[in-house]
C-alpha positions as CSV (number, residue, x, y, z in Angstrom):
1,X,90.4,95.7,89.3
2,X,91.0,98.1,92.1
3,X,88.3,98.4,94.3
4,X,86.4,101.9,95.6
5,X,87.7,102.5,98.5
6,X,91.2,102.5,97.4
7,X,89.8,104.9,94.7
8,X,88.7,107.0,96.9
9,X,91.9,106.8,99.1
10,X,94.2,107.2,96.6
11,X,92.1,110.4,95.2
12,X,91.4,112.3,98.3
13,X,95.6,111.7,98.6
14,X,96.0,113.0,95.3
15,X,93.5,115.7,95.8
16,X,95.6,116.5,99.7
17,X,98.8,116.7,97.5
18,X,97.8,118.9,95.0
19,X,96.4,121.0,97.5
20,X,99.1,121.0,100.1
21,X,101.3,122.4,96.9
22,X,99.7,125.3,95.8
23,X,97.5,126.8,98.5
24,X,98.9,129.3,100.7
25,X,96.0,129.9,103.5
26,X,97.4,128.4,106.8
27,X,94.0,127.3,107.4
28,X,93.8,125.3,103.7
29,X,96.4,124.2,104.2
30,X,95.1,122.5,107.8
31,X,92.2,121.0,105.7
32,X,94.3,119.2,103.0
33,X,97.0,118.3,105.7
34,X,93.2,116.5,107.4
35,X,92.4,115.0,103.8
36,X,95.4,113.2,103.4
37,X,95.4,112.2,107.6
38,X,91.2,110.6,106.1
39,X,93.1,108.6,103.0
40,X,95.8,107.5,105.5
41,X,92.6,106.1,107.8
42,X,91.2,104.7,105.0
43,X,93.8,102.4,103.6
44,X,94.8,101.2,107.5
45,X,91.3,100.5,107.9
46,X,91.0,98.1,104.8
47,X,94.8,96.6,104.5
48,X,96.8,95.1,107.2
49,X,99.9,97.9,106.3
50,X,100.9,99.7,109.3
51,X,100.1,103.8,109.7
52,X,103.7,104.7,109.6
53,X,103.8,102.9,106.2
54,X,101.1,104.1,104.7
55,X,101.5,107.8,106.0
56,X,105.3,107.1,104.5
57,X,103.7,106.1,101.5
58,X,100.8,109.2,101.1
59,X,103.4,111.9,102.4
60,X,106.9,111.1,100.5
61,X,105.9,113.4,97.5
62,X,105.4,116.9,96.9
63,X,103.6,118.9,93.9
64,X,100.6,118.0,91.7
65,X,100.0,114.3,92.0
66,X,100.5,112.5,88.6
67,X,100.7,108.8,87.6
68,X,104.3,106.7,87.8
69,X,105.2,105.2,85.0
70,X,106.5,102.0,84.1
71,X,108.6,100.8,81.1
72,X,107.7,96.8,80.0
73,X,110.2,95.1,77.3
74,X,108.6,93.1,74.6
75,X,111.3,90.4,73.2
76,X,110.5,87.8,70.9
77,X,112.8,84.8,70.2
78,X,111.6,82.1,68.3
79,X,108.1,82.3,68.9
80,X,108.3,82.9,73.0
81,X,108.7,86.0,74.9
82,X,111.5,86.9,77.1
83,X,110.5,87.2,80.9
84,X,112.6,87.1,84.1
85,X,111.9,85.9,87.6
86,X,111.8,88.4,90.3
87,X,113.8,87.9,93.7
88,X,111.5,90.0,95.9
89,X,108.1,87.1,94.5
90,X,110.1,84.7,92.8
91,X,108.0,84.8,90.1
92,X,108.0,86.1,86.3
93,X,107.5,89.7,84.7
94,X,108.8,91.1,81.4
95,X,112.2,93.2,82.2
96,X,111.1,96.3,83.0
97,X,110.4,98.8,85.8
98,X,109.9,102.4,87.1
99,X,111.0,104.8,84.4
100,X,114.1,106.9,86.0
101,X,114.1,110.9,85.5
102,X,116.2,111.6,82.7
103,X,116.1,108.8,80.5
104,X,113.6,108.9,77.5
105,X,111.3,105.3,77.2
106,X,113.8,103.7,74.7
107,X,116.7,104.5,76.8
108,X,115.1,102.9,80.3
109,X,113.6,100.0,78.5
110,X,116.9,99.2,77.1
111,X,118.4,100.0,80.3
112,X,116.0,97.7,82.4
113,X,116.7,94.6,80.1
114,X,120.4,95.0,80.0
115,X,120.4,95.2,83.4
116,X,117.8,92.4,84.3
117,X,118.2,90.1,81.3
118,X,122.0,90.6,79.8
119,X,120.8,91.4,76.5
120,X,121.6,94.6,74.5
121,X,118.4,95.4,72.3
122,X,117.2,97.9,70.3
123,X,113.4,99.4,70.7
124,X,111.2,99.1,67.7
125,X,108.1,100.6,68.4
126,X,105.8,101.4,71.3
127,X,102.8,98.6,71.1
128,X,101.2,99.4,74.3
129,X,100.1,102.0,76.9
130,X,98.4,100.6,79.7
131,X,96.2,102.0,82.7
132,X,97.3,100.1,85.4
133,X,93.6,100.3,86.8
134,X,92.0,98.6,83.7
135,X,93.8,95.9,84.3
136,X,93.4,92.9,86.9
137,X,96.3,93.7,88.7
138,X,96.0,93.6,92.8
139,X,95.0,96.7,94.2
140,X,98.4,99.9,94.8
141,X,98.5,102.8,96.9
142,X,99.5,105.1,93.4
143,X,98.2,105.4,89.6
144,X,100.4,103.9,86.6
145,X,100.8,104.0,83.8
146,X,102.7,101.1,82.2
147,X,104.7,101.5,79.0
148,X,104.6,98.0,76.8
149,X,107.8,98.5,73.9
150,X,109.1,96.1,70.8
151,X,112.8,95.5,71.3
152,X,115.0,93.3,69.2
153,X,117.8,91.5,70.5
154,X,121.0,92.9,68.7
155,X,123.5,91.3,71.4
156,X,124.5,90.1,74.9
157,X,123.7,87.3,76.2
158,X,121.6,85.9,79.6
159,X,122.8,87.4,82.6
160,X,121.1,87.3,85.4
161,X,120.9,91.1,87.3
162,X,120.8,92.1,91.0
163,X,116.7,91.9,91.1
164,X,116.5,88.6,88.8
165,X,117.3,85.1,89.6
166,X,116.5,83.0,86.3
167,X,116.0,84.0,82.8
168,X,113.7,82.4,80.2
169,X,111.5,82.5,77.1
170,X,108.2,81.2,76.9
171,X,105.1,80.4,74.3
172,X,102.3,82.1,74.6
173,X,100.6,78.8,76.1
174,X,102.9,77.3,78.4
175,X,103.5,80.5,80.2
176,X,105.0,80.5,84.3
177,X,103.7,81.8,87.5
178,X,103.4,85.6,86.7
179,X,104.5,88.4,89.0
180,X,100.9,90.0,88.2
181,X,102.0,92.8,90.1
182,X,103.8,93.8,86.8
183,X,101.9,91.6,83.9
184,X,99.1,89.8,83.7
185,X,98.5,86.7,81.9
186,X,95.6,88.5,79.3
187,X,98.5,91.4,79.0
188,X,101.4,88.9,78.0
189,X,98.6,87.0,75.7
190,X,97.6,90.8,74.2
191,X,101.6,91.2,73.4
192,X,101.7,87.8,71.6
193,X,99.2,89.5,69.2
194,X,101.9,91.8,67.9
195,X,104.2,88.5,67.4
196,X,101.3,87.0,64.9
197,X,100.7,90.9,62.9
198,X,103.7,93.5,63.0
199,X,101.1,95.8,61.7
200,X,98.7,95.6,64.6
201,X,97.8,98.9,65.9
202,X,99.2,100.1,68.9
203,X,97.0,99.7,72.3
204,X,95.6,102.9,73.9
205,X,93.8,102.0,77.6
């Protein structure tokens, strides 16, 4: 879970953004421009990340701060689920990533598995939206939300993709070093609840 003071850092950032938007008083606009120099403080003083990346990471975006999104493929084959290994770990995630602007759900989950796995699917229902921070992932700089979808396999075939350097399908107890980053081991053992009852309800948290 993430702890407080990267709550606090990544609100008074999101707070500094939202601000730095819409206000129009010069002297606002000083005290959100301070805000987000305090959240900038505040992650140097409890990671090892250097200023310049963290200001790069707190002042890249403009506008009301919202959470990313990211889009997770659910495949089953034979009783396993389909996961790739990551270059930049070199460990294991579901195909997915950050959903791109102008592509629906469907269209960058298929997208993301094409281009990470080889395999043409089709989506079959959304089984999952996840809060990043209710979830024992380690600790991010920005909110997500994370998009978990059914796809069936309706052609291709294993090819690995620029960010993937092996391809595989595992049971739900013999599963590999996770990229936890992306999944975690109870989130990959939630999915395999949809494998055992089609007709489970979809997960809201």
């Amino acid at each position: 879970m993430s702890k407080q003071w990267l709550e606090w850092a990544k609100r008074i950032q999101a707070l500094s953004q939202s601000g730095l938007a819409f206000s129009k008083d010069i002297y606002d606009i000083e005290r959100y421009e301070e805000l987000r120099e305090i959240s900038i403080e505040i992650m140097r003083e409890h990671t090892e990340l250097e200023m310049d990346k963290i200001r790069g990471l707190f002042t890249n975006e403009t506008g009301y701060q919202t959470p990313k999104v990211d889009v997770r493929g659910v495949v089953f084959k034979n009783n396993q689920i389909l996961m790739v290994r990551e270059n930049i770990d070199d460990k294991w995630a579901l195909p997915g990533g950050f959903c791109d602007i102008g592509l629906s759900p469907s269209e960058n989950v298929m997208k993301e598995i094409k281009e990470e796995s080889g395999f043409d699917v089709l989506p079959i229902r959304l089984i999952a939206l996840m809060d990043k921070n209710k979830h024992p992932h380690p600790p991010e700089a920005y909110h997500y939300y994370k998009i978990f979808i059914l796809c069936e396999i309706i052609g291709g075939k294993p090819t690995l993709g620029i960010e993937t350097n092996s391809i595989n399908f595992f049971s739900e107890h013999n599963l590999p070093q996770l990229s936890t980053n992306r999944n975690t081991e109870s989130q990959i053992k939630t999915l395999f609840g949809f494998l055992r009852n089609p007709q489970k309800e979809t997960i809201l948290d």
